[in-house]
C-alpha positions in Angstrom: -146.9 -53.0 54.0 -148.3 -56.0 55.6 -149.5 -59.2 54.0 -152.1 -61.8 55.3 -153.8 -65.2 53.8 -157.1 -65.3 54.7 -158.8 -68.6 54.8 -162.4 -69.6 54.3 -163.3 -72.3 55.9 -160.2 -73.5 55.9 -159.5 -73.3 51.9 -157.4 -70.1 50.5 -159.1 -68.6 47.3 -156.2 -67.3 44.6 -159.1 -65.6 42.9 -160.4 -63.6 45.2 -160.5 -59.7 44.8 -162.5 -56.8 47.1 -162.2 -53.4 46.0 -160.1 -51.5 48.5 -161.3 -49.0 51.2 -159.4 -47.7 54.1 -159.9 -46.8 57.8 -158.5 -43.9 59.6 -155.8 -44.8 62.0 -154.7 -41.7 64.6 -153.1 -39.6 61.9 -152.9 -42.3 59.4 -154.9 -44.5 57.6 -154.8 -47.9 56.7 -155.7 -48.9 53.3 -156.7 -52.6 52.8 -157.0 -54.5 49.7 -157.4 -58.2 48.8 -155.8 -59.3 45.4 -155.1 -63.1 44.3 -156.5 -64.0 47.3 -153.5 -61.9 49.5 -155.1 -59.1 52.4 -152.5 -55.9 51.4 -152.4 -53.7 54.2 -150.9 -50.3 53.6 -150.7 -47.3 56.6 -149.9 -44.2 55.0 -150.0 -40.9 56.6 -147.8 -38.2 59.0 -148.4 -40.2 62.4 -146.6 -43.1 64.2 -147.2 -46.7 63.0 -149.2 -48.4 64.5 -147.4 -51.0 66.6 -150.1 -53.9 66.1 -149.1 -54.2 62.9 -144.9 -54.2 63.3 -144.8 -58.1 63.6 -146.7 -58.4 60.4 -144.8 -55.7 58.0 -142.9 -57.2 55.4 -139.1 -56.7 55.3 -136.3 -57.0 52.8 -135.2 -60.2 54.2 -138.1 -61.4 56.1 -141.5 -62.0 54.5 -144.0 -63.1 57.0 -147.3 -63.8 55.9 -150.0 -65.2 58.6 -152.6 -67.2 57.9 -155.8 -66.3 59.1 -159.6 -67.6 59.2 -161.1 -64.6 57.6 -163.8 -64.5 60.9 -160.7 -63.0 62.5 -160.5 -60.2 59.8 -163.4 -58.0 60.7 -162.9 -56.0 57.1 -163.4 -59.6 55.5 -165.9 -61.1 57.8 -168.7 -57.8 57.0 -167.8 -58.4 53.4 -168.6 -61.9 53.0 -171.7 -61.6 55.4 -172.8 -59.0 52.9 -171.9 -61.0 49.7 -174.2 -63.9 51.7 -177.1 -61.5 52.1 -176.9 -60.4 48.5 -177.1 -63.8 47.5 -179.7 -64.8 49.5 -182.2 -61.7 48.9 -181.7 -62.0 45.1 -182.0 -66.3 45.3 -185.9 -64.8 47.5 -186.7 -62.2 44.8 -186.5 -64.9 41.6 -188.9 -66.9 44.0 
């Protein structure tokens, strides 16, 4: 399991929630969820890890957790260009 803090614009929300989803990985896939605010990054299946994310999996004595600007999560940076959208088509449609 790997942990990031994603920033936007430069401010970490605690609150912050998206339903997970998961992409397929080789043999694997990789299950992403953000709760309080934390990206949880989970690769389950029969294949080799994937070695991108070895420097970022937590261990029992070492917990890293990078901060990143959430432009440089794609996952993240659809999701709130979709929550912007949203907003903006239902601010139009009130008029």
């Amino acid at each position: 399991m790997a942990v990031t803090a994603p920033l936007l614009e430069g401010r970490h929300f605690p609150d912050w929630t998206v339903s997970p989803d998961f992409i397929p990985i080789g043999e694997n896939k990789l299950y992403r969820f953000l709760v309080t605010g934390l990206l949880f990054t989970v690769e389950v299946g029969p294949g080799a890890p994937v070695a991108e994310m070895d420097p970022m999996v937590l261990r029992e004595r070492e917990w890293r957790i990078p901060v990143m600007d959430v432009r440089m999560i794609p996952f993240l940076s659809t999701f709130c260009e979709d929550v912007a959208a949203a907003r903006a088509a239902r601010k139009q449609n009130k008029g």
